[in-house]
Every structure is written in structure tokens, then in C-alpha cells.
C-alpha angles and dihedrals in degrees: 000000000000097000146004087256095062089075080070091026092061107046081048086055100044074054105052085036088061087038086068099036087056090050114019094219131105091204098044089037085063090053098052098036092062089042093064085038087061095047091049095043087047096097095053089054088045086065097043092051089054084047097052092048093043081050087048093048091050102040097079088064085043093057092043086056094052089056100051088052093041100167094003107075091132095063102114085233086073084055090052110053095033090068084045090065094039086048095051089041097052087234126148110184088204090057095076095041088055101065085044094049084048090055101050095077098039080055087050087048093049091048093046096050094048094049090045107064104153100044090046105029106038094030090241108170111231088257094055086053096046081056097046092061096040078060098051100046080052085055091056094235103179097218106046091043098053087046091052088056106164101346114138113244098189086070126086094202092047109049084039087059083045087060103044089084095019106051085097079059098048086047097055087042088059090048090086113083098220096051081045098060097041083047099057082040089062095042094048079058102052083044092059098037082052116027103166090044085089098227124177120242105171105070126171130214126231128231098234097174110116120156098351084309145121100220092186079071124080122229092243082055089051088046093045092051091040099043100214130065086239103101137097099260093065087062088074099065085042105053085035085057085041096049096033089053088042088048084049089049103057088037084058097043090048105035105043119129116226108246127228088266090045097258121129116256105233137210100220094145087054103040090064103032091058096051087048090046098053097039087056091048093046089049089042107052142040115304086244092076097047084051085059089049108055083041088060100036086062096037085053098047082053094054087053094067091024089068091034087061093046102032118062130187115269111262111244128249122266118247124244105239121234128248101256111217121215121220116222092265093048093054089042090059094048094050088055098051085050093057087042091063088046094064091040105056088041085059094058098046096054088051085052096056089044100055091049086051 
């Protein structure tokens, strides 16, 4: 185990392993991999979304509350009657950051297990890949040696951090036979200068075709053999910055919180850096992960509806009615109806015995 993450990293990875070899397709393997991410991690988002309405429902009081302490807001009053509110409400503010804080390192995980084929694909040891690159780099492969640029591959760590972002590359680079079977000749020799090192000799390659692209390739590699933007691969950081805006913009419209003076509080920071974000990681790295990404991007806009459909508002608290009091007029009239009632009930009565009589 290299880290305390790898006891969420590896189950992730038993599960994106089964995904290709249900589909034998990296791309296709992506797709259905962050779909299952999303249905297991649909519970959790289930709780957040309860939390969130529960948030909106209070926050008027909330706001109310603000107000009243304008300036102040550190009177332990405030404190006071802050957890007051919380307390009649049922609310507790920690309950909506706990399911995101779940999330962040089963998105970690997703993110791991996608960038790292061949260790969790093939099922390569840190040491096999180490020699691998050390292989290809001796068979002058063009791309692997100019992104290597000045690692040192005489260091474990250091080839092992290299790989980290650049196994989908090592993987395309196997996928020619004749790279493949210099590359197992090399192994076999490393195996046999070190027998007890434990290295791997039998490696298979990926099918990493998926829509006419390498997605080993990233979309700044296309544009550079092509020599124009113009080609099918840009698409991919484009369509990742539209979803993932479009992602922040529902997120934004549906999660707002309403403000003291009753506006929405907005995420406009956020709206425009994720989109950026993504757009930059979907250019900079392998066409695989910007496949993740727009895969993602849709799965999480449909989450979106999906827990507006299942999970409804609270429904707010009855209030408790008011003793009405009566002035003297009012109690005099009703004294009279009464009476009223009284007589008139007396009188049919009386109809009613006589007719009997």
C-alpha cells in the first residue's frame, strides 16, 4: 500500500479494471466507469441535497438574525441565538460539508485510476513500469523521450511521479508491436539480471481507440501533427469548458442562498474558473481524461434534476395560532346569539312535544 488513499484507490481500480474488460475499450471503459462512480456516490449526493434545502429553509431566519446583529455578529447573543435557530429547525450546518468531504477522495480515486492504465489495467508493479521507461527512452521513442525532459530515470521516485500524468502515454507507445516485443525482451532481461526484484514480463497492450482518437494523445500533440486547430481532437477541451460552465451554471441557479436583502448569493468566481480549469486540463493532458471529464460534466448536470425530482423541500413547521382576544362588544354579541340559540331551540322543542301531544 503506497498511501492511505489506496484503501479507496484500489477498490476504484478492481472496478474500472471489470468496466474494460466489459467493454474492451479505454474510451468506453471511462464512460462506464463514471457512470457507476456517480450511482455509488448517489447517496452521498442524496444527503447533501436534504442538507442544502434544509440550509435554504433556515436561512431566511438566518438572515433576519444577521440583521438584527449588523456589525455585531460576534456578540455571543448572536451565538446564541444562531444555534437556537439551528436547534428549533433540526439543522445542523456541519451536516451538508460531510457528504462533500466524502466525495473529494473518491474523486481523487476516479481520477487516479483513469490516468494510471497500466498499473491498473494491466495489473504493471511500480518497478515493471520504472523499467519500461527506462526501455523506451533506450529505444529512442520520441514521445516518451521529449516528455521525460530532464527526469531522472535512474530514480524510482522519480520516474514513478513521471508516471503518474504520462502512464496513458506509455500505454499508446506499447501498442506498437514492435516497441511491445523489444519492450518484453528487455523486461525478460531485467527479470533475469534481478530475479528477486519481482519484475513483470508478460505486458498487455490497451485498446485506446475511442471515436477515430488516440487517447493516449493529447489534443496540443493532434494540432501539432496536423498543423492547424482544426482538427477532431480540439473539439474535446471545448465541449469539457461548455459542459463544465454549464455544470457551474446550473450548480449557481439551484444552489444559491437568498441574501439578507433577499438577493441570491451568487458563485461567479466559481462559474468561470471551472470552466477554465477544465478547458486547460482537457488541452494538457491525454484525450482520455478529457473524455472523463465531459463524461462527468453530463452525468453531474443530470444529477442535478435527477435529486431535484427525488428530494423535495421540507415542509415548514405549523405555526402555533394565536389566542384571539375579544373586545366588550364582541363578548356582548356573542352572549346574545347564544341566547339566541337558546330560545330557539326551546321553541322547537316545544313544537315538537306538542305535536306529539
Amino acid at each position: 500500500m503506497e498511501s492511505i488513499l489506496d484503501i479507496i484507490y484500489i477498490p476504484l481500480a478492481w472496478i474500472f479494471k471489470l468496466c474494460y474488460t466489459l467493454v474492451n475499450n479505454y474510451g468506453l471503459a471511462i464512460i462506464l466507469f463514471a457512470f457507476i462512480a456517480k450511482l455509488l456516490m448517489l447517496p452521498l449526493g442524496i444527503k447533501g441535497e436534504k442538507g442544502r434545502l434544509k440550509m435554504q429553509a433556515v436561512q431566511p431566519k438566518v438572515n433576519a438574525l444577521q440583521q438584527k446583529y449588523k456589525g455585531d455578529t460576534k456578540n455571543p447573543k448572536y451565538s446564541e441565538e444562531l444555534q437556537q435557530i439551528y436547534s428549533e429547525e433540526g439543522y445542523n450546518p456541519m451536516s451538508g460539508c460531510l457528504p462533500t468531504l466524502i466525495q473529494l477522495p473518491i474523486i481523487l480515486g476516479l481520477w487516479n485510476a483513469i490516468r494510471r492504465p497500466l498499473t491498473y489495467i494491466v495489473g504493471l508493479n511500480k518497478i515493471t513500469n520504472f523499467a519500461i521507461v527506462n526501455i523506451l527512452k533506450d529505444l529512442g521513442i520520441s514521445k516518451i523521450v521529449d516528455a521525460l525532459g530532464s527526469t531522472d530515470l535512474g530514480n524510482l521516485d522519480a520516474v514513478t511521479k513521471w508516471l503518474q500524468t504520462n502512464e496513458i502515454r506509455v500505454a499508446q507507445a506499447l501498442n506498437d508491436s514492435n516497441v511491445l516485443d523489444s519492450v518484453k525482451t528487455g523486461l525478460e532481461g531485467y527479470a533475469e539480471k534481478y530475479p528477486d526484484a519481482g519484475f513483470i514480463t508478460n505486458v498487455s497492450t490497451l485498446n485506446l481507440n475511442f471515436l477515430g482518437l488516440d487517447l493516449g494523445m493529447t489534443p496540443t500533440e493532434y494540432i501539432n501533427e496536423a498543423g492547424t486547430v482544426f482538427t477532431w481532437a480540439v473539439l474535446l477541451p471545448i465541449i469539457s469548458g461548455l459542459t463544465s460552465f454549464l455544470l457551474s451554471f446550473l450548480t449557481q441557479k439551484f444552489n444559491a442562498q437568498p441574501s439578507p436583502d433577499g438577493k441570491k448569493n451568487g458563485m461567479n468566481l466559481l462559474m468561470y474558473t471551472m470552466p477554465l480549469l477544465s478547458l486547460w486540463l482537457a488541452f494538457s493532458f491525454q484525450t482520455g481524461v478529457g473524455i472523463y471529464w465531459i463524461a462527468s460534466n453530463v452525468l453531474a448536470i443530470g444529477q442535478i434534476f435527477l435529486l431535484r425530482a427525488i428530494v423535495k423541500p421540507p415542509k415548514e413547521k405549523e405555526k402555533p395560532q394565536k389566542e384571539v382576544k375579544l373586545n366588550y362588544n364582541q363578548i356582548e354579541k356573542m352572549k346574545r346569539m347564544e341566547k339566541e340559540r337558546e330560545m330557539q331551540d326551546a321553541i322547537e322543542v316545544s313544537e315538537e312535544e306538542q305535536k306529539n301531544g
